[in-house]
C-alpha positions in Angstrom: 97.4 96.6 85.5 100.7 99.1 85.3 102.7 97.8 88.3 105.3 100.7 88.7 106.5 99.6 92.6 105.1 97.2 95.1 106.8 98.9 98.2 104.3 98.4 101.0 101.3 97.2 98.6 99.9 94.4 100.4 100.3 91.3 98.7 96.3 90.0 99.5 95.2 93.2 97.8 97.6 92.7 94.8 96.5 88.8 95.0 92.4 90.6 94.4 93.7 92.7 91.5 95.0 89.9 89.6 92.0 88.2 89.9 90.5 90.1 87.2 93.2 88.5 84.7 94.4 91.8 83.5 97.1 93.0 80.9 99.9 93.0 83.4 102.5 95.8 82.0 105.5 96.3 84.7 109.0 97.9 85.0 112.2 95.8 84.8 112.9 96.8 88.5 109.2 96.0 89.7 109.6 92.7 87.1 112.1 90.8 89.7 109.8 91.5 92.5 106.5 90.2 90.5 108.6 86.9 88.9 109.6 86.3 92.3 105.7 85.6 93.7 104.8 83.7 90.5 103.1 86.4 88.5 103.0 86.2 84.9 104.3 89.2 82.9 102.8 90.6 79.8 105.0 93.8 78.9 108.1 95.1 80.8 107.7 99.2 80.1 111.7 100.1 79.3 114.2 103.0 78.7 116.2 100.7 76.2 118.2 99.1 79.0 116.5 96.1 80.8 117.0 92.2 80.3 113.6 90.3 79.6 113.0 87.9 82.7 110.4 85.8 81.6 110.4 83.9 77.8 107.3 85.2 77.0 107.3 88.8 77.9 106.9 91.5 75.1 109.4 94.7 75.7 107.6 98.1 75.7 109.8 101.1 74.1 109.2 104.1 76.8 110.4 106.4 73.5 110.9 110.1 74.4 108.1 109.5 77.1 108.6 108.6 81.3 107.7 105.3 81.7 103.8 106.2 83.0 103.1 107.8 79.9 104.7 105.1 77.6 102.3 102.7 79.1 99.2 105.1 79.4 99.4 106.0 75.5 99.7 102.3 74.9 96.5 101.0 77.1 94.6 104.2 75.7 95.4 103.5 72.2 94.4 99.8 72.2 91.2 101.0 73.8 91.5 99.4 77.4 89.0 101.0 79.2 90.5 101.3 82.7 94.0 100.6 84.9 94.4 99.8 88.2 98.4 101.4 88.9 100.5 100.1 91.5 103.2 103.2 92.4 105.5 104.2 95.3 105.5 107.7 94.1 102.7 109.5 93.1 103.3 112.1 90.7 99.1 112.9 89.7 100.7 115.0 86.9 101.8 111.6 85.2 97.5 110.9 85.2 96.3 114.2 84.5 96.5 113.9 80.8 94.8 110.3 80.5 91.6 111.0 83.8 89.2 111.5 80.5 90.5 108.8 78.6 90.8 105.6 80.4 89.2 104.8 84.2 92.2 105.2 86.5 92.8 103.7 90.2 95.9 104.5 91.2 97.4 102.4 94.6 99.5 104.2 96.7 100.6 104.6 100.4 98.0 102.6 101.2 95.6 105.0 99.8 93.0 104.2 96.9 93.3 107.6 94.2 91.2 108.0 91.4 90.0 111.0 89.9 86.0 112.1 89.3 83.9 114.6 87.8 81.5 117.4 89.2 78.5 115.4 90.4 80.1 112.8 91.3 78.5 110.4 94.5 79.4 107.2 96.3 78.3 105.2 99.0 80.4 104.8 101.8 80.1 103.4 105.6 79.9 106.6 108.2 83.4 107.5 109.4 85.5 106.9 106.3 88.0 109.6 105.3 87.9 111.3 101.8 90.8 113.2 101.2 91.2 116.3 97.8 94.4 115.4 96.3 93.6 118.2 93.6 92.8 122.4 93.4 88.7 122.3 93.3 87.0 125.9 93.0 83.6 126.0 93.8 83.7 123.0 96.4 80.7 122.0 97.7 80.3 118.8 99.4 76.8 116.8 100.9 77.2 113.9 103.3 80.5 114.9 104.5 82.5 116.6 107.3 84.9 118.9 106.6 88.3 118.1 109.0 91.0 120.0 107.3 91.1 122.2 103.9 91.5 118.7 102.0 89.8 116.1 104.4 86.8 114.5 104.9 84.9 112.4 107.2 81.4 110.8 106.2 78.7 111.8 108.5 76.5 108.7 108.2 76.4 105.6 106.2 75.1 106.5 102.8 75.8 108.4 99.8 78.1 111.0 99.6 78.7 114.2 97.1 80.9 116.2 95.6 80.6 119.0 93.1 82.9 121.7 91.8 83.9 123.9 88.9 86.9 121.7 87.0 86.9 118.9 84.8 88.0 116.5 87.3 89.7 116.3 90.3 91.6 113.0 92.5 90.2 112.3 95.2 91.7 109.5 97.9 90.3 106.5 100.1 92.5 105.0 102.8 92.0 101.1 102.4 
């Protein structure tokens, strides 16, 4: 789990992530906020300028890369195979490089993100919003209701599917 800002994450949803027991790799600024409800630490992700909080924390070199990328390179290069990301600010540029090479779920604004590929299906309960958080040429949808040039309502409970022309594309759920 990469834990990049918790504003307005709700804390039963964060509770269900940890669940899992996963690789918990944080920002010093995020650190306090995590420390302070108990959670243990595995990596704090830093520019060179952050105290460690907890004993057994190991400190992650960001090197010449942003902090998201630091942390991506390292899950990718131990071979994690996916990462749930807990962000404020959602800058999909940060994900495009790593959508082929680890299973990304990104949590923001109360909104689930994660990209897919052309074919791509899901079940979902009739009157749940899908919204295109990425440039998709040759768009074609089944199961859906187009609302706007970037939302969509399912029509029914059931699968629904999306194909297009690019690798991938993000795609968001509301939770």
């Amino acid at each position: 789990m990469l834990v990049l800002g918790l504003d307005n994450f709700p804390d039963e949803l964060l509770g269900q992530l940890l669940e899992w027991s996963p690789t918990v790799i944080t920002t010093a600024q995020t650190a306090e906020k995590l420390v302070a409800s108990g959670i243990k630490i595995d990596w704090i992700i830093t520019d060179g300028n952050d105290d460690v909080l907890q004993s057994h924390v190991k400190l992650m070199s960001s090197g010449d890369d942003n902090l998201t990328d630091a942390a991506l390179k390292y899950l990718t290069s131990y071979e994690y195979p996916a990462v749930n990301i807990i962000t404020d600010e959602l800058k999909l540029k940060d994900y495009e490089h790593f959508a082929n090479k680890i299973d990304l779920v990104i949590f923001n604004n109360n909104k689930k993100i994660y990209p897919v590929n052309p074919g791509f299906s899901k079940w979902k309960p009739a009157g749940e919003i899908i919204e295109l958080l990425s440039p998709a040429n040759g768009f074609d949808f089944k199961g859906l209701e187009k609302i706007s040039d970037t939302r969509f309502k399912t029509t029914a409970d059931g699968f629904f599917s999306l194909n297009f022309n690019e690798p991938f594309l993000f795609i968001a759920e509301d939770l």
